[in-house]
MARBAKOL-245716 format. One record per residue (C-alpha): residue number from 1; residue in one letter; x, y, z. Coordinates in nm, 4 decimals, m for minus. Each point is the difference from the previous one (the first is absolute). Example, Ala and Ser with C-alpha at 12.3 -4.5 7.8 and 13.67 -1.06 7.14 Angstrom:
BEGIN
{1 "A" {1.2300 m0.4500 0.7800}},
{2 "S" {0.1370 0.3440 m0.0660}},
# end
This chain:
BEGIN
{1 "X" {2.0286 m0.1826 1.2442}},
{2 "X" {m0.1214 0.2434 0.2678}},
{3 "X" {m0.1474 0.3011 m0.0685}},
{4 "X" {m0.0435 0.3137 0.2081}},
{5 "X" {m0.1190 0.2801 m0.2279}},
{6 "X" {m0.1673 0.0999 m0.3155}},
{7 "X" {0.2123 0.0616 m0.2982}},
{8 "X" {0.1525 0.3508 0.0393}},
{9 "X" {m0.2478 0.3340 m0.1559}},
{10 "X" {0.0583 0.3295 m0.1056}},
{11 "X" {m0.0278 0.2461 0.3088}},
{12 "X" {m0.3179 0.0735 m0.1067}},
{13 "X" {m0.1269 m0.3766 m0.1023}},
{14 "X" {m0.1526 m0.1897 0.2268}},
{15 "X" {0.1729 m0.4004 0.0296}},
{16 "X" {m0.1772 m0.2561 m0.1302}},
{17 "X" {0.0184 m0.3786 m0.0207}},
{18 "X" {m0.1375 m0.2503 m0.2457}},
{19 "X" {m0.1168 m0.3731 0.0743}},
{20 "X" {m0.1194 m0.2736 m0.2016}},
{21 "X" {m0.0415 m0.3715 0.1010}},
{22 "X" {0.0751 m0.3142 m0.1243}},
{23 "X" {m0.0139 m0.3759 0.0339}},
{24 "X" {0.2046 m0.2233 m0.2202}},
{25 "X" {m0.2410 m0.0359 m0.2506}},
{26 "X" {0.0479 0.4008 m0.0945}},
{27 "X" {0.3882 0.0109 0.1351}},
{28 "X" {0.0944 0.0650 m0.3785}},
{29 "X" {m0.3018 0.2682 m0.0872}},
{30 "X" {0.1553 0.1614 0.3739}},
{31 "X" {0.3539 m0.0354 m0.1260}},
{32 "X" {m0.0842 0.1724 m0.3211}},
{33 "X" {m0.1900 0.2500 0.1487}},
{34 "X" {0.2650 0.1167 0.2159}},
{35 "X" {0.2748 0.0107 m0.2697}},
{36 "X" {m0.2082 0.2114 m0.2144}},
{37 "X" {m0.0320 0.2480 0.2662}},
{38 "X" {0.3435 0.0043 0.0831}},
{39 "X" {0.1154 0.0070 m0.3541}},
{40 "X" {m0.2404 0.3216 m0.0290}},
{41 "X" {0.2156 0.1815 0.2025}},
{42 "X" {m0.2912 m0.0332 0.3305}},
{43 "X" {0.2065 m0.0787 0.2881}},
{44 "X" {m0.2640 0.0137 0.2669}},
{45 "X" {0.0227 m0.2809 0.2764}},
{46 "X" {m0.2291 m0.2825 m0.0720}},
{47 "X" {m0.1384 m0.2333 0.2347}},
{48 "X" {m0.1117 m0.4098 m0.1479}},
{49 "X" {m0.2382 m0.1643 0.2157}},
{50 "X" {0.1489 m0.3600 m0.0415}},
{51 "X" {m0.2551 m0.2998 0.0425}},
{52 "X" {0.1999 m0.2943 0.0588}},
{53 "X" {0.2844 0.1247 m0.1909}},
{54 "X" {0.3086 m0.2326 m0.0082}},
{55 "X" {0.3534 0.1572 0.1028}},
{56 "X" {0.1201 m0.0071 m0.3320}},
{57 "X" {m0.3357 0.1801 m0.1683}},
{58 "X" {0.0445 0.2601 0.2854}},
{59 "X" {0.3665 0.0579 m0.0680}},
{60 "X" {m0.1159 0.0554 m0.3776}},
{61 "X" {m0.2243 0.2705 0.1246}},
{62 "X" {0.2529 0.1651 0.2571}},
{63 "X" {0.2763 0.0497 m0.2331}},
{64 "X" {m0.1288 0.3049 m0.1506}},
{65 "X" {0.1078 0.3444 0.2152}},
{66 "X" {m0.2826 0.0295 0.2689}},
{67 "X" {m0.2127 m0.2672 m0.0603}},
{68 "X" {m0.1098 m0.1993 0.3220}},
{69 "X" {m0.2187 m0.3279 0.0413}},
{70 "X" {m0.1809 0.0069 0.2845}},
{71 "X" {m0.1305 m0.3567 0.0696}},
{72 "X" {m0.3767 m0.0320 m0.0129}},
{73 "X" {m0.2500 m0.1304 0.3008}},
{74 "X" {0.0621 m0.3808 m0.0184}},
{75 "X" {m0.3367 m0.0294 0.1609}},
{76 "X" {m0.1973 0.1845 m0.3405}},
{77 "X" {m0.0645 m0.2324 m0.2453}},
{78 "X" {m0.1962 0.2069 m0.1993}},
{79 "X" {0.1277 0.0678 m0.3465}},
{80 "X" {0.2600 0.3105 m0.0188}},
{81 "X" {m0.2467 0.2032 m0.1772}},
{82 "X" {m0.2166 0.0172 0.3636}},
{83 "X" {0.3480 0.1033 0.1906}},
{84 "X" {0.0262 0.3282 m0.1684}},
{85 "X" {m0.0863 0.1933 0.4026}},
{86 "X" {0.2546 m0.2097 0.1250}},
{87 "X" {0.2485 0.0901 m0.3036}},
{88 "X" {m0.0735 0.3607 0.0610}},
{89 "X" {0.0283 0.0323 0.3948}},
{90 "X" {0.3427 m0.2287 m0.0027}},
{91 "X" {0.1090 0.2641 m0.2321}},
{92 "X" {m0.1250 0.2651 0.2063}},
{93 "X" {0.2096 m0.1440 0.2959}},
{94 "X" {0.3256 m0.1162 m0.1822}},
{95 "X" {m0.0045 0.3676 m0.1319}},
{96 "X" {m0.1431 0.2377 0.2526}},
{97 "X" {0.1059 0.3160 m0.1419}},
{98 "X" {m0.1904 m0.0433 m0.3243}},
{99 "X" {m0.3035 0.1998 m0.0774}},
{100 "X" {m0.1541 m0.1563 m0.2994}},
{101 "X" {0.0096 m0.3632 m0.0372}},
{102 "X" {m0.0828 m0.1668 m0.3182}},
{103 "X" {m0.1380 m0.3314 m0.0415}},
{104 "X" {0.1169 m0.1387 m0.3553}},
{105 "X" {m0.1792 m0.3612 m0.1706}},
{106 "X" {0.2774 m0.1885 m0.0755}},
{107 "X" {m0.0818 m0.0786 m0.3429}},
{108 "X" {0.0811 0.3689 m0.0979}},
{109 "X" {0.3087 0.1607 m0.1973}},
{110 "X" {0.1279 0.3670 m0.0240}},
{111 "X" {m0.0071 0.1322 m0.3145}},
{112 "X" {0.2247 0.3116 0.1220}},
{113 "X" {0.0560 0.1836 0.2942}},
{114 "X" {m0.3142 0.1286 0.1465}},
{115 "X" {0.1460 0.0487 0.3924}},
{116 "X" {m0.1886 0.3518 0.0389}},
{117 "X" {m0.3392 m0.1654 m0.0299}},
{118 "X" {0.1207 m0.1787 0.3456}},
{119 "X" {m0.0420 0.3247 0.1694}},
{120 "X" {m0.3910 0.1328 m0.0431}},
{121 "X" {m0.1393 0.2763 0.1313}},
{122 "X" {m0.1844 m0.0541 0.3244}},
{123 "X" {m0.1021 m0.3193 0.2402}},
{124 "X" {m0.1846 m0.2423 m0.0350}},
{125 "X" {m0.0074 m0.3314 m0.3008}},
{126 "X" {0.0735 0.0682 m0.3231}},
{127 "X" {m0.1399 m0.2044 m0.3094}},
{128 "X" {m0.2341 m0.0293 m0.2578}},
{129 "X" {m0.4007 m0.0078 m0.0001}},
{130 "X" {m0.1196 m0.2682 m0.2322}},
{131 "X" {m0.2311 0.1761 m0.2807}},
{132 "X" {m0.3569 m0.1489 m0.0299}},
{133 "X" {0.1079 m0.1760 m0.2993}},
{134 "X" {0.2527 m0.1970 0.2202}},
{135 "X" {m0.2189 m0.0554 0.2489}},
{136 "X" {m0.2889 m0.1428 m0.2090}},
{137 "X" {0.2754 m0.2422 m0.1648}},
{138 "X" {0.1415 m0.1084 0.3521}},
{139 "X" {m0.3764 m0.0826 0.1308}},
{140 "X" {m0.1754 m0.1092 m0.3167}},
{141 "X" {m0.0835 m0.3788 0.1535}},
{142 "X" {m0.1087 0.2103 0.3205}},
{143 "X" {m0.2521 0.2442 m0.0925}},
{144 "X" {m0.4192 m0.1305 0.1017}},
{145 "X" {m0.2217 0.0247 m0.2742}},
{146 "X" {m0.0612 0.3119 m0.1910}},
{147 "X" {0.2792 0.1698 0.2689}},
{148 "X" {0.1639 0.2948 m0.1838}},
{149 "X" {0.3245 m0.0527 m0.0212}},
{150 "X" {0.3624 0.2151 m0.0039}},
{151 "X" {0.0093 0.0092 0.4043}},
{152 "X" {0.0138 m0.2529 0.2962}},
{153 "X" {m0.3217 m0.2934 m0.0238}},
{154 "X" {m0.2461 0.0974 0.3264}},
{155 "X" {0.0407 m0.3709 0.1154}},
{156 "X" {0.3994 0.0747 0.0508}},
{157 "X" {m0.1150 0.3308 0.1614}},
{158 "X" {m0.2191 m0.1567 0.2495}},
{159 "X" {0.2669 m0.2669 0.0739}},
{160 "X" {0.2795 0.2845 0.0743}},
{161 "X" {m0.2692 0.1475 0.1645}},
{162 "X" {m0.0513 m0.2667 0.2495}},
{163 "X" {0.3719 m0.0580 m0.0277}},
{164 "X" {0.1365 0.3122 0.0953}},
{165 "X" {m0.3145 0.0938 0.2354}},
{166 "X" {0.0742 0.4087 0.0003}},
{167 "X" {m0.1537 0.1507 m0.2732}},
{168 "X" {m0.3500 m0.0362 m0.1256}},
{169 "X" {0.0809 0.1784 m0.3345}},
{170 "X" {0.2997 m0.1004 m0.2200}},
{171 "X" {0.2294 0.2982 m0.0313}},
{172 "X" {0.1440 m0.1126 m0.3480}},
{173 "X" {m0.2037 m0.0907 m0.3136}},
{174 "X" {0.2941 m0.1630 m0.2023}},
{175 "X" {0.2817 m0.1712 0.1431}},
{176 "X" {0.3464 0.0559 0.1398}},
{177 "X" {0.3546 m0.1796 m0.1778}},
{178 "X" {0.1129 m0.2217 0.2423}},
{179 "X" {0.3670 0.0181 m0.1560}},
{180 "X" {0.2233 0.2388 m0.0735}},
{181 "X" {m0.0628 0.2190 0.2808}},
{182 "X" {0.1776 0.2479 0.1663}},
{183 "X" {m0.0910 0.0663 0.3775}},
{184 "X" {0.1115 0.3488 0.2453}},
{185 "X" {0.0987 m0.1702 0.2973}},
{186 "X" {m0.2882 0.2174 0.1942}},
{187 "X" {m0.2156 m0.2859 m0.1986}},
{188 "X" {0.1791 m0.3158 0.1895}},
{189 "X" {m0.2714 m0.0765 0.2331}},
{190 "X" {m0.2984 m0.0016 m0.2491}},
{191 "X" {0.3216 m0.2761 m0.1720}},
{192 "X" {m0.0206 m0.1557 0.3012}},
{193 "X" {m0.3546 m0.0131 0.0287}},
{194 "X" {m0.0242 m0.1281 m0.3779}},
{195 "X" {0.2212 m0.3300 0.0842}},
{196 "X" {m0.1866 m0.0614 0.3195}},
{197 "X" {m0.3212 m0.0097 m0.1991}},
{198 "X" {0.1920 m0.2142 m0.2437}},
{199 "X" {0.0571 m0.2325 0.1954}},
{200 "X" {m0.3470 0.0108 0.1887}},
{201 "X" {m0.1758 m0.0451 m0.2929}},
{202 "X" {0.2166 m0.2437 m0.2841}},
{203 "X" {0.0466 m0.3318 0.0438}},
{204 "X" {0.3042 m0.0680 0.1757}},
{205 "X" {0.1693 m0.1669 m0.3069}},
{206 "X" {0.1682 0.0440 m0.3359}},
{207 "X" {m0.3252 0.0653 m0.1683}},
{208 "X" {0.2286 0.1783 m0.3033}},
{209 "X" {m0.0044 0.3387 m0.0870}},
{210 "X" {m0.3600 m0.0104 m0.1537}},
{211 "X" {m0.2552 m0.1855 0.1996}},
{212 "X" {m0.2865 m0.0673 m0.2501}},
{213 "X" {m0.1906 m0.2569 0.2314}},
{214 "X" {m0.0707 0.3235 0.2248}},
{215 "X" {m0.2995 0.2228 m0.0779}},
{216 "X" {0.1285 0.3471 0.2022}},
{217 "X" {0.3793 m0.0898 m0.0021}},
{218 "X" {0.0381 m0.1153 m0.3413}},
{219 "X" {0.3440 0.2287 m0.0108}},
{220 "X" {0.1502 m0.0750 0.3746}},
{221 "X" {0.1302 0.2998 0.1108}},
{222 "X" {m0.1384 0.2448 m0.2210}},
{223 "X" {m0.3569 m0.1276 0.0907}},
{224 "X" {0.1257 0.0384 0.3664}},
{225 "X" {0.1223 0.3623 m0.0889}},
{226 "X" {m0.2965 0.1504 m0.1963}},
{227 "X" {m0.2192 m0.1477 0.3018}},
{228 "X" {0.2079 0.2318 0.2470}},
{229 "X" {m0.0324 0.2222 m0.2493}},
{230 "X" {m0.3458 0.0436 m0.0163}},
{231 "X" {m0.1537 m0.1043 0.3571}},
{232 "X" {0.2722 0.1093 0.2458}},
{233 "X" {m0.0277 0.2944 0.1972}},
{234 "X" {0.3977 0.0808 0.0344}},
{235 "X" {0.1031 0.0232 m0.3573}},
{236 "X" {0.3237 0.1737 m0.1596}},
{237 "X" {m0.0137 0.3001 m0.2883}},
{238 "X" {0.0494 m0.2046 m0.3397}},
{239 "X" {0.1797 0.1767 m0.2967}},
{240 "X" {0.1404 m0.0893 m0.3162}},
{241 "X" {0.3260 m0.1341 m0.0363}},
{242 "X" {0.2634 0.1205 m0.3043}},
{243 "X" {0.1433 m0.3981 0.0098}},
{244 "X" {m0.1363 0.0095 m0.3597}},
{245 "X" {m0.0114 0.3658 m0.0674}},
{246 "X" {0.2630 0.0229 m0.2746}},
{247 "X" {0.0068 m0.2126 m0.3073}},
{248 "X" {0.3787 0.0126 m0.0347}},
{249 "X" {0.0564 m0.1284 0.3135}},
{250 "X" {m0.2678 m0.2234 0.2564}},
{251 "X" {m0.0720 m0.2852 0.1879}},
{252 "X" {m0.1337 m0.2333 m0.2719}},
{253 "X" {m0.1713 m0.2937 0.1593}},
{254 "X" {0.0623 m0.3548 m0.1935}},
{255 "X" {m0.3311 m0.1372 0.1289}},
{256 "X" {m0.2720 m0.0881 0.0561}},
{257 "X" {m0.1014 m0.3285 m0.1826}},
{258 "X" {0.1544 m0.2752 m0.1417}},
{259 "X" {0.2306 m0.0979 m0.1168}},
{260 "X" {0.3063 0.1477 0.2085}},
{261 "X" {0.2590 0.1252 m0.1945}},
{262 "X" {0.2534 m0.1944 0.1285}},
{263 "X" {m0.2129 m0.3265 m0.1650}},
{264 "X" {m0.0399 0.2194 m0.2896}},
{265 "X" {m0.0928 0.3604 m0.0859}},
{266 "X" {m0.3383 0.0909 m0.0869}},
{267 "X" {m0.0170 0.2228 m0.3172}},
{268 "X" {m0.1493 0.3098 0.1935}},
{269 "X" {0.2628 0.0155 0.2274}},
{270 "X" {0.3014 m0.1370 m0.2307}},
{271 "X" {0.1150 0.3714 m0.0184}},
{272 "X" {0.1041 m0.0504 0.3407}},
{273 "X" {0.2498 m0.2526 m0.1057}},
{274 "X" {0.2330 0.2640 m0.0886}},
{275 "X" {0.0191 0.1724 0.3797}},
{276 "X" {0.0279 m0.3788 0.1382}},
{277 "X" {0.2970 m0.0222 m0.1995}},
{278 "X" {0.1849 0.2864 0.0706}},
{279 "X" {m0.0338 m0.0374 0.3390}},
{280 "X" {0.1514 m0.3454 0.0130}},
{281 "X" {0.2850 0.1167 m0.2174}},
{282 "X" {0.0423 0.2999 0.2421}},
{283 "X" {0.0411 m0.2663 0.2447}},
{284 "X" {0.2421 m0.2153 m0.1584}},
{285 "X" {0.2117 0.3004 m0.1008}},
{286 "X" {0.0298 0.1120 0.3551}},
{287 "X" {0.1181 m0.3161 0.1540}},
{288 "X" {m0.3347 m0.1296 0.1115}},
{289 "X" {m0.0865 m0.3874 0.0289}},
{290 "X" {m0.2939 m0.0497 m0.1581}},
{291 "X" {m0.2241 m0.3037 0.0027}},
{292 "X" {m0.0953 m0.2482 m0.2002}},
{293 "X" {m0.1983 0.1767 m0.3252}},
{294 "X" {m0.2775 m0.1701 m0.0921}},
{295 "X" {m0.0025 0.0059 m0.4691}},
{296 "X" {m0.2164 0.2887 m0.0075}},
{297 "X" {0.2517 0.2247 0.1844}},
{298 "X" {0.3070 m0.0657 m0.2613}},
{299 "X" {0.0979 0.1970 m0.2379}},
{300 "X" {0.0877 m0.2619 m0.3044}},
{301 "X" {m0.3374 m0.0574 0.0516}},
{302 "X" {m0.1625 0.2764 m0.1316}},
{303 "X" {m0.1420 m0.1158 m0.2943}},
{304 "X" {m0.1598 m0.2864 0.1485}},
{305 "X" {m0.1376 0.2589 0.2748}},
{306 "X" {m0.1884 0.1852 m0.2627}},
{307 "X" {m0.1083 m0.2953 m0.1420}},
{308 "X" {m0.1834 m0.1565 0.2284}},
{309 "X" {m0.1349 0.3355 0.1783}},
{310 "X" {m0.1359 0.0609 m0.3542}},
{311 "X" {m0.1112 m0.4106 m0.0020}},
{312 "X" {m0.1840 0.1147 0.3217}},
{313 "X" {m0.1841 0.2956 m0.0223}},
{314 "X" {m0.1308 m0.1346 m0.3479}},
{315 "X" {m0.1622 m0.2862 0.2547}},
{316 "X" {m0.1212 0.2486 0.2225}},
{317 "X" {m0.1532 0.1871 m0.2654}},
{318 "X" {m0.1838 m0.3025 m0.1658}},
{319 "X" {m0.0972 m0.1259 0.3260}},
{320 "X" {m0.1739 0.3331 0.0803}},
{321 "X" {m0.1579 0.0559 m0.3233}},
{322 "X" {m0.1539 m0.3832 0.0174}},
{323 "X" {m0.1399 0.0927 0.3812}},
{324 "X" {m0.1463 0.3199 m0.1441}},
{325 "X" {m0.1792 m0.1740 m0.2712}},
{326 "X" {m0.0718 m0.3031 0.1963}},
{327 "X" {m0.2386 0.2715 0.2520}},
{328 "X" {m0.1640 0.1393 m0.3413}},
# end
């Protein structure tokens, strides 16, 4: 499928476009993902960033009303999670007339129609700032000895620093989401610049989506981000995006951690099960193929969802509680 505009706006809206990407490890989080949007009512073109996608997972993908694969560089091997430039400037080209892109994680579901919060109010990204709470959780094994915590560890700085080579001071003191992000197109050459430095600095392989055996890019192309972020001299406004504005009706994210919910739900996101569902059904109702669902996506079984969701947060919760008396 070819695409030559943005979905259609009000005379006064300007067009937008949405991307995600996908390999065929997340083809069913992407698949689910876009139903739910389309079952929502949002009807914006979407753009998939397929990494060696098969013809029959792309056909999947393409059979939903202006949805369009566009066939990821066979020559990046990275994991999809470092493509998410390259998602957002082949949706740029694919659909020039858009204004606002927005870059979805595939591992997301609507929860009702939020399309206004794809149109913000000015240029630039749009996101979410980590609070220092988040922050000092993300770099707990990184902080030196008797470091504060609650921002970015100085021996990340310094490697951005020397990384980056612009700045001497860091403009940011907590860091950037490197998901969920929506982008003015005036922005697309600070993307640009953020995938070149991608693939300057990470290791040209599937490292995953979480590279813990780095010190500075523990989180791939967030790290990469935030170190734009904070160093570079030619750096776009950042605002606040609505994505999860309303509690009626968001992006809810199914990650991060393990395990997936299509292996089995965990029991803080199990009320997600629900919006996975009705999506699917949405799908099957409207003619859709749909592929293969894994247990946890069926709907006899529900009761066995809940059950072990429940089995596993108990774990989680004993696991914890035996780490947090084990550092007593």
């Amino acid at each position: 499928m070819n695409a030559a505009a943005a979905a259609p706006a009000g005379a006064d809206e300007p067009q937008v476009a949405l991307c995600t990407i996908t390999d065929a490890r997340y083809h069913l989080a992407v698949y689910t993902l876009i139903a739910s949007l389309r079952s929502q009512g949002m009807d914006d073109a979407i753009c998939v960033l397929g990494v060696g996608l098969d013809a029959p997972q792309q056909r999947l993908l393409e059979q939903f009303p202006d949805v369009v694969v566009a066939p990821g560089l066979a020559a990046n091997l990275r994991n999809p999670a470092a493509r998410k430039g390259e998602a957002l400037l082949a949706t740029a080209e694919r659909f020039p007339d858009a204004t606002y892109i927005t870059l979805l994680d595939g591992d997301c579901v609507a929860t009702g129609d939020f399309a206004s919060a794809f149109r913000p109010s000015g240029t630039g990204f749009f996101g979410r700032m980590k609070s220092p709470d988040e922050d000092a959780m993300v770099f707990r094994t990184r902080y030196a000895a008797g470091e504060a915590t609650g921002s970015v560890p100085r021996s990340i700085l310094a490697t951005w620093r020397t990384d980056v080579g612009e700045r001497d001071q860091p403009r940011i003191t907590n860091t950037f989401t490197g998901g969920n992000l929506i982008v003015h197109r005036d922005a697309l050459p600070f993307v640009r610049r953020w995938q070149e430095q991608i693939d300057r600095i990470l290791p040209a392989a599937d490292r995953g989506s979480h590279d813990q055996t780095s010190h500075a890019y523990s989180q791939v192309d967030e790290s990469v981000l935030n170190s734009l972020l904070a160093f570079a001299h030619d750096v776009p406004a950042i605002g606040r995006h609505a994505l999860d504005a309303d509690p009626r009706a968001y992006l809810a994210h199914l990650g991060p951690g393990k395990p997936r919910p299509w292996v089995c739900w965990r029991w803080d996101r199990v009320r997600y099960y629900r919006p996975v569902r009705s999506a699917l059904r949405w799908a099957r109702r409207g003619g859709y193929a749909l592929p293969a669902l894994p247990w946890s996506y069926r709907g006899w079984t529900l009761p066995a969802v809940y059950a072990v969701a429940a089995a596993e947060g108990l774990a989680r919760w004993a696991w914890m509680s035996w780490k947090r008396l084990r550092g007593r």
